[in-house]
C-alpha positions in Angstrom: 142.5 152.4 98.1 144.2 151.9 94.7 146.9 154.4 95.6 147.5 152.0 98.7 147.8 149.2 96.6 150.4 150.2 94.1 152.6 151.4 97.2 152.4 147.9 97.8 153.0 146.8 94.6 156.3 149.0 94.6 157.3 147.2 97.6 156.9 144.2 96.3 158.6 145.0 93.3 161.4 146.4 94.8 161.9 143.5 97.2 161.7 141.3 94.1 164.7 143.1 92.9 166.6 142.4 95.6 166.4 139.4 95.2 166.5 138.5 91.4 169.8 136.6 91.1 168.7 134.4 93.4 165.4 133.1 91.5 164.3 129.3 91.3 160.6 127.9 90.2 158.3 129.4 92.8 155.6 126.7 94.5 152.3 126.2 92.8 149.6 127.2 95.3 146.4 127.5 93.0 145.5 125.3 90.0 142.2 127.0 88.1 141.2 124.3 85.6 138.0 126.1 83.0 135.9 122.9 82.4 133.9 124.9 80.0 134.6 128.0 77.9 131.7 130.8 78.1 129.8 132.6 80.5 125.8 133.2 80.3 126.1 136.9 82.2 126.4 140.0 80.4 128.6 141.7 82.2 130.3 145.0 80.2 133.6 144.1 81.3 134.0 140.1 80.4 135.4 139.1 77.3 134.1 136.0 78.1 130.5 136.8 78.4 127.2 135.8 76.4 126.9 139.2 75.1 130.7 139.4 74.0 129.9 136.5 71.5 133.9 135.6 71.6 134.2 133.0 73.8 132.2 129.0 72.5 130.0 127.5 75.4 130.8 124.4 72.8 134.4 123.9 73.8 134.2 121.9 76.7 137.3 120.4 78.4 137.5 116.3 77.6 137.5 114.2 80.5 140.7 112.7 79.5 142.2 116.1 79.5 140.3 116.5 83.3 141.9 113.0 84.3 145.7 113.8 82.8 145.7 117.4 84.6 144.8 115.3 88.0 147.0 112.9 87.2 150.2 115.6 87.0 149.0 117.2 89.7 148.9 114.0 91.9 152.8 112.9 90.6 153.9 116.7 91.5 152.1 116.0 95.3 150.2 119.3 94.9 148.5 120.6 98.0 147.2 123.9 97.3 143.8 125.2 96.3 142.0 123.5 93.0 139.7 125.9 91.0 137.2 124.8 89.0 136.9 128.1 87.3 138.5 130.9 85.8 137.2 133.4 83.0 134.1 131.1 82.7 130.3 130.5 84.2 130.9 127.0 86.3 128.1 126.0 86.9 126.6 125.8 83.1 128.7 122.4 82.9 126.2 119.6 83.8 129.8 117.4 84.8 130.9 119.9 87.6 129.8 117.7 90.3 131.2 114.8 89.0 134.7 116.5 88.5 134.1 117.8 92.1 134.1 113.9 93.4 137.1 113.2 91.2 139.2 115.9 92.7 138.3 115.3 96.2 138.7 111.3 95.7 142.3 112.1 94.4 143.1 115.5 97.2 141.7 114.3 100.3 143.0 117.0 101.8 143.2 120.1 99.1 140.4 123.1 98.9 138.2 122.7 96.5 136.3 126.2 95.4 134.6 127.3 93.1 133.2 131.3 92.1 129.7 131.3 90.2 127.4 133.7 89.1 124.4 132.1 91.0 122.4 131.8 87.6 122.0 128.3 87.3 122.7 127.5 90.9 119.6 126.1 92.9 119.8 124.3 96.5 119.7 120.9 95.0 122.6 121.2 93.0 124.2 123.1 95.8 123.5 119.8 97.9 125.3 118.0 95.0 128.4 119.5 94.7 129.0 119.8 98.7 128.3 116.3 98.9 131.0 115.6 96.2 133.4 117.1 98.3 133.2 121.1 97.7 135.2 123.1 100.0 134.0 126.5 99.3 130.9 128.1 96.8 131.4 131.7 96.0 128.7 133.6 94.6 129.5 136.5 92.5 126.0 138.2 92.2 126.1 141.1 89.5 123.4 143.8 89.6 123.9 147.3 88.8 121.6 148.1 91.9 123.5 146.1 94.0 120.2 143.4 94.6 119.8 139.9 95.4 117.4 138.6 92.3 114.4 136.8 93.3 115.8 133.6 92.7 119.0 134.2 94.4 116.5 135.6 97.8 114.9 132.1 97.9 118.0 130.2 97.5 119.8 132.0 100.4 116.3 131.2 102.7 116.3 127.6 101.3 119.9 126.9 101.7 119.7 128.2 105.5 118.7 125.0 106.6 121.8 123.4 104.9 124.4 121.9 107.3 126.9 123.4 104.4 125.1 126.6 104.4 128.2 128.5 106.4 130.3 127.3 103.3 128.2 129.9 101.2 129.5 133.2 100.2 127.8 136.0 98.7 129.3 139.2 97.0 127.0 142.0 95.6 129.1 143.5 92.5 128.3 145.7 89.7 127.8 144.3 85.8 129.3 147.8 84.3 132.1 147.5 87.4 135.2 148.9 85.7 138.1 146.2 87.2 141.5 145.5 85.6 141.5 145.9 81.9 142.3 142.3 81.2 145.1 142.8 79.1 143.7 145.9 77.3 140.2 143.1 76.5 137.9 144.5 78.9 135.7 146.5 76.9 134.6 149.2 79.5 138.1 150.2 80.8 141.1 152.1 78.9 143.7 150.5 77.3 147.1 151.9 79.2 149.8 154.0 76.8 153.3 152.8 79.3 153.8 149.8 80.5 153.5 149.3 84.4 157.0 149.6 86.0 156.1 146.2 88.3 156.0 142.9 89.6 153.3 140.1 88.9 152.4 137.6 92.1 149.8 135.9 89.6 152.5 133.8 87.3 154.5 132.9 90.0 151.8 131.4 92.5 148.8 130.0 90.0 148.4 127.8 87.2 145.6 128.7 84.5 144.0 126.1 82.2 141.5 126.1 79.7 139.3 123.8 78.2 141.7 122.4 75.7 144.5 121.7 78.5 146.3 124.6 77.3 148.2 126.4 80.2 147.8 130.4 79.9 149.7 132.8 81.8 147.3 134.3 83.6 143.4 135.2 84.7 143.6 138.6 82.6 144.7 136.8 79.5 141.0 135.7 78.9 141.8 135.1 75.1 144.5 132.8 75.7 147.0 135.0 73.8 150.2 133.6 75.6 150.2 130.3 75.7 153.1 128.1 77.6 152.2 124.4 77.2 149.9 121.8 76.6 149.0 119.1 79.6 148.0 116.8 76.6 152.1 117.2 75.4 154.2 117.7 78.4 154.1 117.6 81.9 152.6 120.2 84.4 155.8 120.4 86.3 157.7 120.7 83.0 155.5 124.0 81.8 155.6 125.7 85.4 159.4 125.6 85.1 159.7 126.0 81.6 162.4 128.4 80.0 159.5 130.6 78.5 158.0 130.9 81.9 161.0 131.6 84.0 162.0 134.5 81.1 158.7 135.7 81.8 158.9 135.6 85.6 162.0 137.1 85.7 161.0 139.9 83.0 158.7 140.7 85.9 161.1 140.7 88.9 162.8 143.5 87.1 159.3 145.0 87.0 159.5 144.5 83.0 156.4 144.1 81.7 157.5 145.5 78.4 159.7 142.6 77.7 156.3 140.4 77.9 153.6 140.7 75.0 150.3 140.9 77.0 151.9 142.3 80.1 152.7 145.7 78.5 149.2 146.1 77.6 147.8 145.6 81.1 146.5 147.7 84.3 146.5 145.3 87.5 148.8 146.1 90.1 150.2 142.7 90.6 149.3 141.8 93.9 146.0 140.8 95.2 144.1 143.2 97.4 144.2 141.6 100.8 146.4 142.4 103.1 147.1 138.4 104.1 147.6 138.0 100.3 150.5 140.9 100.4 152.2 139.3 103.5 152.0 135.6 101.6 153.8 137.2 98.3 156.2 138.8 100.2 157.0 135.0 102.2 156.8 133.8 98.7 159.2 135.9 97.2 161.7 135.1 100.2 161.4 131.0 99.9 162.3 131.4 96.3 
């Protein structure tokens, strides 16, 4: 399967080639926005996890920096999908629903998802954060043995007699599962000794934020090594076409990854491993 990805990924980057003189800003289709800065697994692969100890479940994002990053987002007339997640546990910040009902009171019309653990999930708040206007709930549920946990048995019975219960996902995936290597972070996987001849879909579709409003370059970089703007200084639109972005987006339409710090050091293939996702980089690329 991975073999069958980075065919694809050579596509993609050879496509993006093509067309590398003719590069604009790309759209924005996903906004993550981490609310809180810590997760309570113990995963072997997350930086960000309890067991880690690197990452502060005290840095929590302030709700003025909530309401000036939804704020941009409404003057930019963003309609894609908001995240309220990225390298972080969700669902351990009390405020979640209450950022939930800001989001959809502002977006009427966006997806609103979020990707949780299940640990501090029960049907009640479940209840809560649908009512607030949650699109989707994604549970992640990590078990070497691949096993629902006791707790997370009862809430799938419970929550069956939810009317929101279809907008419930579950995934069974490994705590030692060796992924990407988040930028040579990831403490169970190999750090790579040549840079990656390709592309990148990630910087060119999705917006990553952390607690502080800082905008990071991507998912992988769960240390917030690159760093591109500050929604507390300047504008959303003004970062996602900023000349530090755009040298780094084109850097990777040449399949460059050398010519950008953390992107040298990491192993995922650029493209998202769906088949829909590859035909929507490859419309992307062409809109540019």
């Amino acid at each position: 399967m991975r073999l069958l990805f980075l065919f694809s990924s050579c596509v993609i980057t050879s496509l993006a080639r093509l067309r590398r003189r003719r590069f604009i800003a790309p759209a924005l289709r996903k906004v993550f926005i981490e609310t809180l800065s810590f997760c309570n697994n113990d995963c072997s692969f997350c930086p960000a996890s309890r067991i880690a100890k690197i990452k502060n479940p005290q840095h929590r994002m302030s709700d003025e920096t909530f309401e000036k990053i939804i704020t941009q987002l409404q003057q930019i007339k963003f309609e894609g999908t908001l995240s309220l997640y990225c390298n972080n546990e969700p669902l351990i910040d009390s405020r979640i629903p209450y950022f939930i009902e800001k989001l959809r009171c502002r977006f009427p019309m966006n997806k609103i998802e979020i990707i949780t653990n299940g640990i501090n999930l029960t049907v009640s708040l479940a209840e809560k954060v649908f009512s607030c206007g949650l699109s989707v709930l994604i549970i992640n549920h990590y078990d070497n043995a691949l096993l629902l946990s006791e707790s997370l048995k009862k809430f799938v019975e419970d929550f069956s007699k939810s009317p929101h219960h279809s907008k419930v996902s579950i995934y069974l995936r490994l705590k030692d599962e060796a992924l990407s290597n988040r930028v040579g972070n990831a403490a169970n996987t190999k750090h790579i000794d040549k840079f990656l001849p390709l592309w990148c879909c990630l910087p060119f579709e999705q917006l990553y934020l952390n607690y502080a409003g800082e905008v990071i370059l991507c998912c992988s970089d769960v240390l917030w090594e690159m760093q591109l703007g500050n929604v507390n200084r300047n504008p959303i639109e003004e970062i996602w076409q900023n000349k530090e972005f755009s040298r780094i987006r084109n850097a990777l339409l040449d399949g460059r990854r050398d010519k950008v710090g953390i992107c040298k050091r990491c192993d995922f293939l650029g493209i998202k491993h769906e088949p829909k996702a590859f035909l929507s980089t490859v419309a992307s690329l062409f809109s540019m």
